[in-house]
N, C-alpha and C positions, 0 to 999 in steps of 0.2 A: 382560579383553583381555590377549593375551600379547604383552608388545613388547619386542626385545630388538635392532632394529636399525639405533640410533643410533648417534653415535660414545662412544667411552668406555664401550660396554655400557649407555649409557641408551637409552630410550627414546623414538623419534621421532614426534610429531606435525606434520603436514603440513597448513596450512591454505590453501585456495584462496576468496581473497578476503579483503579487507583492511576488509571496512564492519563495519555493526551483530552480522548473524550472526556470520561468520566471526573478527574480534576479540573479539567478548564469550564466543566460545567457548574463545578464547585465552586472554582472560583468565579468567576460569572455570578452564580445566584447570590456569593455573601458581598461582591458589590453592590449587585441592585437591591441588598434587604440585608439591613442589619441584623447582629446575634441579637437583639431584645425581642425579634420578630422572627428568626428562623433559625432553627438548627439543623445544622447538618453533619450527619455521620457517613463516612465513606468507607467500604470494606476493600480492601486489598489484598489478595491469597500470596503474592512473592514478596520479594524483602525493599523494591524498589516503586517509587513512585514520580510519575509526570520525565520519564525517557524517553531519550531517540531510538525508537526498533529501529529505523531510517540506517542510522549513523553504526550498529554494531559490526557488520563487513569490514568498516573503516576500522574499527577498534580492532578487530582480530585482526587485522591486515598490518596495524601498527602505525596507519595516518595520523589515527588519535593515540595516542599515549596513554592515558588514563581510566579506566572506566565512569569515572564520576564525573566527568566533562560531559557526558553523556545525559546526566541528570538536570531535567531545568531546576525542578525544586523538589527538593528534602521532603520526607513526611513531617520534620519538625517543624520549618519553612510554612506547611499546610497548618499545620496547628498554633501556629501562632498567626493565626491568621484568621483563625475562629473555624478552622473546620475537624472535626473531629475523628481524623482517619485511623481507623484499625488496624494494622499491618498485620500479615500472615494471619487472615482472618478469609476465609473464603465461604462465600454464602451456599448453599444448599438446596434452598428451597424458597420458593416467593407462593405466598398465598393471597390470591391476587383479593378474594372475596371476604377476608381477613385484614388486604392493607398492612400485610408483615412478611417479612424476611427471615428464614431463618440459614445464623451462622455458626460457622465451625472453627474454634483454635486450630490452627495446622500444627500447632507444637501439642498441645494438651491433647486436642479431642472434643473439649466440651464446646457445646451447642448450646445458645441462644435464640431467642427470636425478639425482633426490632420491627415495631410499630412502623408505620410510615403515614404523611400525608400526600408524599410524592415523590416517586420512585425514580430513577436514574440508570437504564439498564446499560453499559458500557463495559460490557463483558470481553469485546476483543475479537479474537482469530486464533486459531488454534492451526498448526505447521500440519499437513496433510503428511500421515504415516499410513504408508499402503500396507495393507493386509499382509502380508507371507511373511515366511522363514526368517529370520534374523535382524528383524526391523527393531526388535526391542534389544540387541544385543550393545555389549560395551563397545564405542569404537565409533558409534552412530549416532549423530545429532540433528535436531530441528534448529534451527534460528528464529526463534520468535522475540523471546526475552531477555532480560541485562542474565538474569540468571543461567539464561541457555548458552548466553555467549560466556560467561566466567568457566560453565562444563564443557565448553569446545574449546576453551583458552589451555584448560586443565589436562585435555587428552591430547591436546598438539603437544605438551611437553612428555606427556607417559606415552607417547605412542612408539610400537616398536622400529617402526622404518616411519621410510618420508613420501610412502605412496597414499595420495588422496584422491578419491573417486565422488564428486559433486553429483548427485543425482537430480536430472530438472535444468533446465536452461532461460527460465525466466529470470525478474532483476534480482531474485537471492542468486539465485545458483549463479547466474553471471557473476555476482559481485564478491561472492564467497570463493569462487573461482580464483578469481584475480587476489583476493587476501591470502588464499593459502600458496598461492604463487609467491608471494610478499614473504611468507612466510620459510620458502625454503623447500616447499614440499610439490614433488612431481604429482599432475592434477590432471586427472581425465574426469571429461563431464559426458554423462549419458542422458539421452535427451531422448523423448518420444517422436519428438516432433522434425519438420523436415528442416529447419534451422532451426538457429539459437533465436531469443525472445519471441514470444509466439507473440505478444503485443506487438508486432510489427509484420509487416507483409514478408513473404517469405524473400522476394527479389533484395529488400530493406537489410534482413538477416542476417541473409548470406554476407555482407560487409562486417556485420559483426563475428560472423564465423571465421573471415578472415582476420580480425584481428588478433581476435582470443589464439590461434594459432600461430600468431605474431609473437602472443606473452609465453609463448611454449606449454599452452594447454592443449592438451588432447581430445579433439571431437569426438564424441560416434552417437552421430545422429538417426534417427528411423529406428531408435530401439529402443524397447521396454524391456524394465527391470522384473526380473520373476523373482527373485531371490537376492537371500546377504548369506553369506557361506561363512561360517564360526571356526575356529581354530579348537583343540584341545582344552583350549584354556577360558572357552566361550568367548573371547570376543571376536568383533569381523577381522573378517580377513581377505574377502573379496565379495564383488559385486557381479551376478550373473545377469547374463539375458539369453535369450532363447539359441543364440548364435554364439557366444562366446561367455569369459569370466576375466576381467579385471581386478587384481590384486589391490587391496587396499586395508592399510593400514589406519585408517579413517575413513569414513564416511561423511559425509553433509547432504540431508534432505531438501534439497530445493525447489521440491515438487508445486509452493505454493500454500496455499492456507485457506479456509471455510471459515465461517463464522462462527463464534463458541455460541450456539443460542440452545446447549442443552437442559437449562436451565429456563427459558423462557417456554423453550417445546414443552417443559414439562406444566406449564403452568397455564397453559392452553393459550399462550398471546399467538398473533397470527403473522405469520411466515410465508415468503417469499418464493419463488422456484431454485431460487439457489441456495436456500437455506437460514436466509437474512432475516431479522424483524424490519417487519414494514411497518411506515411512521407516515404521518402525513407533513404538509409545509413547514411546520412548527417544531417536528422531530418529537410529535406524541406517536406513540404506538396505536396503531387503526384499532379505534374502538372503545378504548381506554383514555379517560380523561387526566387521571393521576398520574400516566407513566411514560416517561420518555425515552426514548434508546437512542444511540449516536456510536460513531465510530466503525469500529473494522464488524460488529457484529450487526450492521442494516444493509440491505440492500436501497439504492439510490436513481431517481430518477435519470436517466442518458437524456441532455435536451435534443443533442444530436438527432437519436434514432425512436426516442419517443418511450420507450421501453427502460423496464427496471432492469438495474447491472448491481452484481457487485464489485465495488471498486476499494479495495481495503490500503488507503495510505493517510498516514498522517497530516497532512494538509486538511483534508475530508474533518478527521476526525477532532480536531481543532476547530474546525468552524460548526462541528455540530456539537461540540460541547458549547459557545458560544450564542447559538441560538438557544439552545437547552436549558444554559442557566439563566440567559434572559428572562424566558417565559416563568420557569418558577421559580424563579424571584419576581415574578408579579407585572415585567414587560412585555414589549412583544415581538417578535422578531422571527423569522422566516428561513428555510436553505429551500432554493430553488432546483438545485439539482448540477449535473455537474455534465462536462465536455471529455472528461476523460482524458487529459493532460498525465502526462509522466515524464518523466528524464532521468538518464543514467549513463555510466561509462563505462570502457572497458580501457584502462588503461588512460592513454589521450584521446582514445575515439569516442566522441558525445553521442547518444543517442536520445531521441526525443520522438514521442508521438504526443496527437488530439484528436479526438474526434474518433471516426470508425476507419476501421480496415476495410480491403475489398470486402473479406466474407462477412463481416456485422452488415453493411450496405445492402448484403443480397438478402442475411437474413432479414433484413427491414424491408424486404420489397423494394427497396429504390433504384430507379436507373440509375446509370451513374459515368461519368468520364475519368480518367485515373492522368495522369501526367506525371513523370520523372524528369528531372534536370538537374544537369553540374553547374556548378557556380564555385565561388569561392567566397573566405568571410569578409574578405578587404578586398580592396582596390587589387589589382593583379600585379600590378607594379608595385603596390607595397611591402615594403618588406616583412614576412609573418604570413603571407597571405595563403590559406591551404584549403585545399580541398572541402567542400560539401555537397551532397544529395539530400535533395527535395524530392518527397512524390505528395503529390494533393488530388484529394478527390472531391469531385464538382456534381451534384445532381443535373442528370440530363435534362432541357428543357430551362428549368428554372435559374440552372446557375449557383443554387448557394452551395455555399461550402461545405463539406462534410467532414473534413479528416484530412491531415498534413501526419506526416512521418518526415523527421530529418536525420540523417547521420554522417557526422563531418567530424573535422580537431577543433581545436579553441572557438571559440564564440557560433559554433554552429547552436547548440543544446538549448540556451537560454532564445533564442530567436523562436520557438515551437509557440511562446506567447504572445507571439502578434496571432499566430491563426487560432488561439486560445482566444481573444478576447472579439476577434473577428468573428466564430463559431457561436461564443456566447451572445452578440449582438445578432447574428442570422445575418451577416453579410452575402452576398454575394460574390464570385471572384471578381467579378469585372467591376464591382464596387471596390475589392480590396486593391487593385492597379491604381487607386487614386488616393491612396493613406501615404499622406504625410509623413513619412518615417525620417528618422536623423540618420543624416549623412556624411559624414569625413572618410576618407580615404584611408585612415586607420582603421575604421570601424564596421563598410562596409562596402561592395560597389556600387558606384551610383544607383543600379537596381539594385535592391534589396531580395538576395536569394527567394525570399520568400514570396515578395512580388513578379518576381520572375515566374514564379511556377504556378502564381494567380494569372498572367496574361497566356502563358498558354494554354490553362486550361479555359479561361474566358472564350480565348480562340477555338479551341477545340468543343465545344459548347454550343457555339456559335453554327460551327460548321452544323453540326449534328443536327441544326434547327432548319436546314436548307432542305 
């Protein structure tokens, strides 16, 4: 990369967005290249910089205590560090044929524009607010930011009753479920879909659907929200769908999140089916030499199913700030793409998927074998020893592995990373019945759940080849 127009003759990096990508890229570039040689300015539009979106459930929920525990590092922290971050400065407008950015005070108003030799696009996700009636009302939140979670901290205490209505059944709405549960407050989640976490098979779900009814929340699956119903006073007051209306003295949108790339659409970089900037191995935006994008706002190669996904979690978006600052800082360094790993709970119940579901499978065209099986996490005679479901899916013919879902109590959840690192090598099942995994009677049965559900599927693979 040729950069020559900063002040002093060095070298200017431009980064848009203040979280995981867009700082770790930050940091990243001013290891590989000194301030004598690079400077870098980062614009920020909220008040917080380089936090766990991950962890805010946990904070409203009252896991975490604190908000700032939530913070890896300060903007001060970034400035003494040699990066020169902007807070409450949100960018506008990118002219790509120009090589500048222009930004806006969120307090003031006034606008700038900032030169670049190399741009940083780490714009994020924006929480999906569907269109109708009362979605902009008081009473009603997204979960994206530290900021979004301080104005749902703020309405749990002004809210008039303690009925809460979750809209969305993925891992926000699950996990925002269970906090406001934590919190005191009667919780019905409305959900389109025909169980809870659509990242899992519907048979997988259903376990989770029994939980969450465990914590004393209230299901009602197979329905869509048409409206948010206002009191006299403008805020909600309930939650309809086409068959009924639940009362709610809060709301929480857990519908899910897009990528913010309106700011990229406008500046004609090139976009993905789902909305994503597309990058090549290096996390340069296709086509563009100067500009790199990472985090919740790219869509990302599936090695799995061959095909681009968006997959918005921070893990992700750490490693592409990390290849990102590499490069412009003058190394070089690579993101190969991802398997599609997650994990979450409901209470004590872990859930964990990799890879593809049935329906990704079919939409790839692939054949495919499915397997389910009970096991436990320990020895059966150990004591602690509980419950877990395995389902793995196997390409027909060939054998390799496509996709593991597990959902069990303690030490099931972190187990999803043997078929993580098995997925990412292209194993086979009946390759995977010969991994070496660690074995004590505290820790797992001699079969390892997860190799259990590789030899029946190997078997069943097998058969299918007769």
């Amino acid at each position: 990369m040729s950069m020559n127009g900063g002040r002093d003759g060095r070298r200017r990096l431009v980064v848009i967005g203040g979280d995981a990508a867009g700082m770790s890229a930050a940091s990243q570039a001013r290891r590989m290249s000194g301030p004598d040689e690079l400077e870098i300015v980062a614009f920020e539009r909220g008040h917080f910089s380089s936090y766990s979106a991950c962890g805010i459930p946990y904070w409203v929920g009252g896991d975490v205590p604190e908000r700032d525990q939530l913070v890896a590092r300060t903007p001060a922290e970034h400035r003494a560090r040699g990066i020169d971050l902007r807070m409450r400065t949100e960018v506008v407008g990118i002219d790509v044929a120009g090589r500048r950015v222009r930004a806006r005070d969120v307090e003031s108003g006034a606008e700038s524009w900032t030169s670049y030799d190399g741009l940083v696009i780490a714009t994020g996700a924006r929480p999906v607010r569907p269109d109708m009636p009362g979605v902009d009302a008081p009473g009603v939140h997204g979960v994206q930011t530290l900021d979004d979670g301080e104005a749902l901290l703020d309405s749990l205490e002004r809210a008039p009753g303690r009925r809460a209505v979750v809209v969305g059944a993925g891992y926000i709405g699950v996990e925002m479920a269970e906090a406001l549960i934590n919190r005191g407050f009667e919780v019905t989640v409305v959900n389109r879909g025909k169980e809870p976490m659509s990242t899992l098979d519907p048979d997988m779900g259903r376990m989770v659907h029994g939980a969450m009814e465990g914590l004393g929340i209230t299901m009602v699956n197979d329905a869509e929200v048409t409206k948010l119903l206002t009191g006299e006073d403008g805020r909600v007051r309930a939650v309809a769908t086409e068959d009924a209306e639940y009362p709610a003295d809060l709301v929480v949108l857990g519908i899910g999140v897009r990528p913010e790339t309106s700011l990229a659409r406008a500046a004609g970089l090139p976009l993905g089916a789902h909305g994503g900037l597309l990058t090549d191995l290096a996390m340069r935006v296709r086509g563009h030499e100067d500009i790199w994008a990472g985090g919740d706002c790219v869509e990302v190669l599936n090695l799995v199913s061959g095909q681009e996904q968006y997959v918005p979690l921070g893990t992700h978006a750490n490693k592409h700030g990390q290849v990102i600052g590499t490069n412009a800082g003058g190394g070089y360094a690579t993101f190969p793409g991802v398997v599609g790993t997650a994990v979450s709970k409901v209470c004590d119940l872990e859930i964990a998927r990799t890879g593809l579901r049935e329906k990704d499978a079919h939409r790839a065209g692939l054949r495919f074998e499915s397997v389910v099986i009970e096991s436990t996490s320990r020895a059966g005679y150990y004591p602690g020893a509980s419950p877990m479901t395995v389902k793995m899916l196997a390409e027909r013919g060939t054998g390799r592995l496509l996709g593991v879902q597990i959902v069990g109590r303690e030490g099931a959840g972190k187990r999803v990373d043997i078929a993580a690192v098995a997925l990412t090598a292209q194993m086979t099942v009946q390759q995977m019945t010969a991994l070496d995994l660690g074995y004590a009677p505290p820790f797992s049965p001699v079969w390892d759940p997860v190799l259990v559900a590789a030899r029946k599927a190997a078997s069943k693979v097998r058969a299918s080849q007769r």
